[in-house]
C-alpha positions in Angstrom: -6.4 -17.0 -5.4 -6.0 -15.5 -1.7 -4.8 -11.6 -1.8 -3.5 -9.6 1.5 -4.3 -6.1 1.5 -2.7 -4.1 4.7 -4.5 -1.2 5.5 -3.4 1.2 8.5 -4.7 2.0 12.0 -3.4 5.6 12.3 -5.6 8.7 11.9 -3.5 12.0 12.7 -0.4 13.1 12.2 2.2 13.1 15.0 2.9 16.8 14.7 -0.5 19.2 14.3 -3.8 18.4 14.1 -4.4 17.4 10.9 -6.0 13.5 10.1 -4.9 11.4 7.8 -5.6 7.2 7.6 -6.3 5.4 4.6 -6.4 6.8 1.2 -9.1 4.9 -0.4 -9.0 4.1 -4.1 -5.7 2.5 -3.4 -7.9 0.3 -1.4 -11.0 0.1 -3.7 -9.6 -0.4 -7.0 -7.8 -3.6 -6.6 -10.1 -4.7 -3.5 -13.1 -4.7 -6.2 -11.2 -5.8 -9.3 -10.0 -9.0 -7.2 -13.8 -9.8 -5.8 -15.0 -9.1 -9.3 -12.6 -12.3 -10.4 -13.4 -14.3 -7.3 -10.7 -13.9 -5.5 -10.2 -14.3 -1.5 -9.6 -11.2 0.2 -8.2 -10.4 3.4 -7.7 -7.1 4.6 -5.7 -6.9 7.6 -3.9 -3.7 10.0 -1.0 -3.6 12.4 -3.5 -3.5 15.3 -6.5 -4.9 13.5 -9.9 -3.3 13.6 -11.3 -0.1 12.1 -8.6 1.6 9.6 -9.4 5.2 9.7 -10.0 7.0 6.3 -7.7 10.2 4.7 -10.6 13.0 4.8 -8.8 14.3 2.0 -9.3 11.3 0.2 -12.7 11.4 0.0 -13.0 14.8 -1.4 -14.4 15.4 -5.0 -11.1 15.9 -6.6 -10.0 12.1 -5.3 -12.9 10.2 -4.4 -13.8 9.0 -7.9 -16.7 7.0 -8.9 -15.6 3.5 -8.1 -14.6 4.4 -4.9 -17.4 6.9 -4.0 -19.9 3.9 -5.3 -18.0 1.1 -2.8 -18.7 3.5 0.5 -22.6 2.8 -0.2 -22.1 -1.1 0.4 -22.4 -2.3 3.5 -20.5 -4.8 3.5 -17.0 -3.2 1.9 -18.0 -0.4 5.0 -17.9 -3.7 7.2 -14.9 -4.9 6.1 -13.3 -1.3 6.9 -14.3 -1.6 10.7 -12.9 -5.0 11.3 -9.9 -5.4 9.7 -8.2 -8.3 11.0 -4.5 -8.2 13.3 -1.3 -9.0 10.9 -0.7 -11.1 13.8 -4.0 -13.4 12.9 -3.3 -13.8 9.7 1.3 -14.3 9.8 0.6 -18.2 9.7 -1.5 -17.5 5.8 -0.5 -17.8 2.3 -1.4 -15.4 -0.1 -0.6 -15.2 -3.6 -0.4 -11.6 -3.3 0.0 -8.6 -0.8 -0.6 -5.1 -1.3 0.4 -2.1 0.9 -1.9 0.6 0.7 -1.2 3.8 1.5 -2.1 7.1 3.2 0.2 9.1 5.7 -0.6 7.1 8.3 1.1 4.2 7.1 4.5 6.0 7.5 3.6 5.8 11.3 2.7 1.9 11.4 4.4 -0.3 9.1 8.0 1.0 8.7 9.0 -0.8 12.4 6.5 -3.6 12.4 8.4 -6.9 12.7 5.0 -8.6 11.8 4.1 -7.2 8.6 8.3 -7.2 7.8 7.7 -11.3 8.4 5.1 -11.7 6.3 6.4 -9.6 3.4 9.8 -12.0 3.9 8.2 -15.3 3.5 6.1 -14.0 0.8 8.3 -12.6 -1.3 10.9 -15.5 -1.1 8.2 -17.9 -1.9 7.7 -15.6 -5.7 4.4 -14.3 -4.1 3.7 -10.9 -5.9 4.4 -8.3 -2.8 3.0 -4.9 -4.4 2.6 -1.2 -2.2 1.2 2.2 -3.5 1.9 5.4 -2.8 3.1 5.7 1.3 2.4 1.9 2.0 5.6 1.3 0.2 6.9 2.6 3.6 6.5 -0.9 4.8 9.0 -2.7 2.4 11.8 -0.3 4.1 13.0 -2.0 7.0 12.5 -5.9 5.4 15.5 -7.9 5.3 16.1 -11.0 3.5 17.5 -14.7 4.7 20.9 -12.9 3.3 20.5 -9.7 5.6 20.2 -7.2 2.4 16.9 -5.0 2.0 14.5 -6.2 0.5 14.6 -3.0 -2.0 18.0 -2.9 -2.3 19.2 -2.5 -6.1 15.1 -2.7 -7.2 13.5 -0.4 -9.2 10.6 1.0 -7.3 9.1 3.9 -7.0 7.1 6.1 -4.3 5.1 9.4 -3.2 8.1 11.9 -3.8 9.4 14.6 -1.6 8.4 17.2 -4.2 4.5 15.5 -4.3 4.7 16.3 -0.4 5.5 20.0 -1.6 2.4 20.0 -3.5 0.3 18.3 -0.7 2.0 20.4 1.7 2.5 17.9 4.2 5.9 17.9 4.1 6.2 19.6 7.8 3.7 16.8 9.0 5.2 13.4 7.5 7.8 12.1 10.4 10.8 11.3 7.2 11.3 11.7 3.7 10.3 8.5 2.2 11.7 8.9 -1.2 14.7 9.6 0.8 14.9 6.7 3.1 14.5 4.4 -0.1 17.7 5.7 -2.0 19.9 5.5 1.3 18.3 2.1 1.6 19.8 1.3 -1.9 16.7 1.2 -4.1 16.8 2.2 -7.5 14.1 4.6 -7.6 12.2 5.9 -10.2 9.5 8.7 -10.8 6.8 9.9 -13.0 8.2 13.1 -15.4 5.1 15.0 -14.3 4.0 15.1 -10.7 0.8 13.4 -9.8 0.7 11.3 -12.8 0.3 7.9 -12.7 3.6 5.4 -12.5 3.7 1.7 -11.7 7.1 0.0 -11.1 7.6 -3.7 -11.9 10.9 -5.9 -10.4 10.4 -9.3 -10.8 7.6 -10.2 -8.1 8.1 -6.7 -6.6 5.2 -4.1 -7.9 5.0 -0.5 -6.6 2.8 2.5 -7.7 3.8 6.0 -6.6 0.9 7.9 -5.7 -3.1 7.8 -5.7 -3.3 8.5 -9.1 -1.7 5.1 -9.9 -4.1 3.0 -8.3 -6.0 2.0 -11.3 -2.7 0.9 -12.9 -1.7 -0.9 -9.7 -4.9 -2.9 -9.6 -4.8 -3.8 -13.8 -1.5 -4.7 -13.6 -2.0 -7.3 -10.6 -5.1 -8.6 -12.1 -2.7 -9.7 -15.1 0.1 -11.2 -13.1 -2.5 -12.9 -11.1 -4.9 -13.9 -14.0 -1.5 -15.3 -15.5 -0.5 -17.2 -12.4 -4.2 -19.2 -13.1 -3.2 -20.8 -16.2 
C-alpha cells in the first residue's frame, strides 16, 4: 500500500510573532502505524523540504510518548527535513492521503492548485483522502469534474472556532475555518466537549477535528486500508 502524508512549509503566523508549523502526533501516529504494517510512505509539502514543527506541539501536555519516542530516530527526523515538492510526487498513486495539520497549513494548502489536483484524482479514483485537525484546510477550495466542492453536503468535521478560543489563536489564524466549511456547504459536525477526540467518516472522505483525534485518525485508516488488502 502507498500512503501520502502532506505536511506544511510555514512556521509563523502572518500577524505577530508567534510560530506555528506542524503539529506532530497528527504526523506520527499514522506515519508509524503505516511503517509498522509495511506500508510505503511519502511525506510531501507545498514547497518541499524541511516542514517546520508547532513549538507548542511538542510541549509535555501534547507531545505524548509515541511521538516524543519518533523525534529520537534519525531517520523519521530525516524524513522531516526533506520532505518532497507536491509537485514531484502529482504524477503518484496512493491508496491514501492525509492532511496533517498545524496553523500553518491554513497559510499553504487552502490556494494550492497542486495539492487541490491531487486530492481530485484521488478521491475520484475511491482512494481514502483523510485531514486532521487544520489540514482539513486543504479540502476547501477542491472542486470536482462536476464543479461542486469537494465537501459539499459531507459530513466532516474540523478544529472549531470555539477550540481557537481555547488556544487563543483566534486573532492569529488568517479565517475561521469551521466557518469557511459551512459556507462551503459541508455538513459539519463536532465533538460535545471541546478538545475531545472526533473522527468523521463519508464514504472515502475521513476527517478528525483536532490533535486529540489523531490516534483515532490513524486506527481508523489502518482498518480501511487493512480492509482494502483482502
Amino acid at each position: 500500500m502507498e500512503v501520502l502524508i502532506v505536511v506544511t512549509n510555514i512556521g509563523s503566523y502572518h500577524k505577530g510573532c508567534l510560530r506555528t508549523g506542524l503539529w506532530l502526533s497528527e504526523l506520527t501516529h499514522f506515519y508509524q502505524k503505516a511503517q509498522s504494517a509495511g506500508y510505503d510512505i511519502t511525506v510531501a509539502s507545498p514547497k518541499g523540504g524541511a516542514t517546520p514543527i508547532d513549538p507548542v506541539s511538542l510541549r509535555p501536555l501534547h507531545l505524548d510518548r509515541l511521538s516524543k519516542a519518533s523525534l529520537s530516530i534519525d531517520g523519521f527526523k530525516a524524513v522531516l527535513q526533506q520532505t518532497h515538492t507536491l509537485q514531484e510526487v502529482s504524477n503518484r498513486v496512493f491508496d491514501c492521503i492525509l492532511l496533517t495539520g498545524g496553523h500553518g497549513t491554513m497559510y499553504d494548502f487552502p490556494n494550492d492548485r497542486i495539492l487541490q489536483h491531487i486530492i481530485k484524482i484521488h478521491y475520484e479514483r475511491g482512494n481514502y483522502i483523510a485531514a486532521i485537525c487544520h489540514g482539513v484546510s486543504g479540502l476547501l477550495n477542491v472542486l470536482l469534474s462536476d464543479g461542486e466542492h469537494l465537501i459539499r453536503g459531507k459530513q466532516i468535521t474540523v478544529y472549531d472556532w470555539f477550540e481557537e478560543l481555547l488556544a487563543r489563536r483566534r486573532k492569529q489564524v488568517p479565517f475561521n475555518l469551521e466557518k469557511e466549511l459551512k459556507r462551503r456547504g459541508a455538513n459539519y459536525k463536532k465533538a460535545l466537549i471541546p478538545m475531545t477526540k472526533n473522527v468523521c467518516e463519508d464514504g472515502n472522505l475521513i476527517t478528525g477535528q483536532n490533535p486529540f483525534s489523531s490516534k483515532a485518525i490513524a486506527s481508523k485508516l489502518l482498518v480501511l486500508l487493512s480492509r482494502r488488502q483482502r
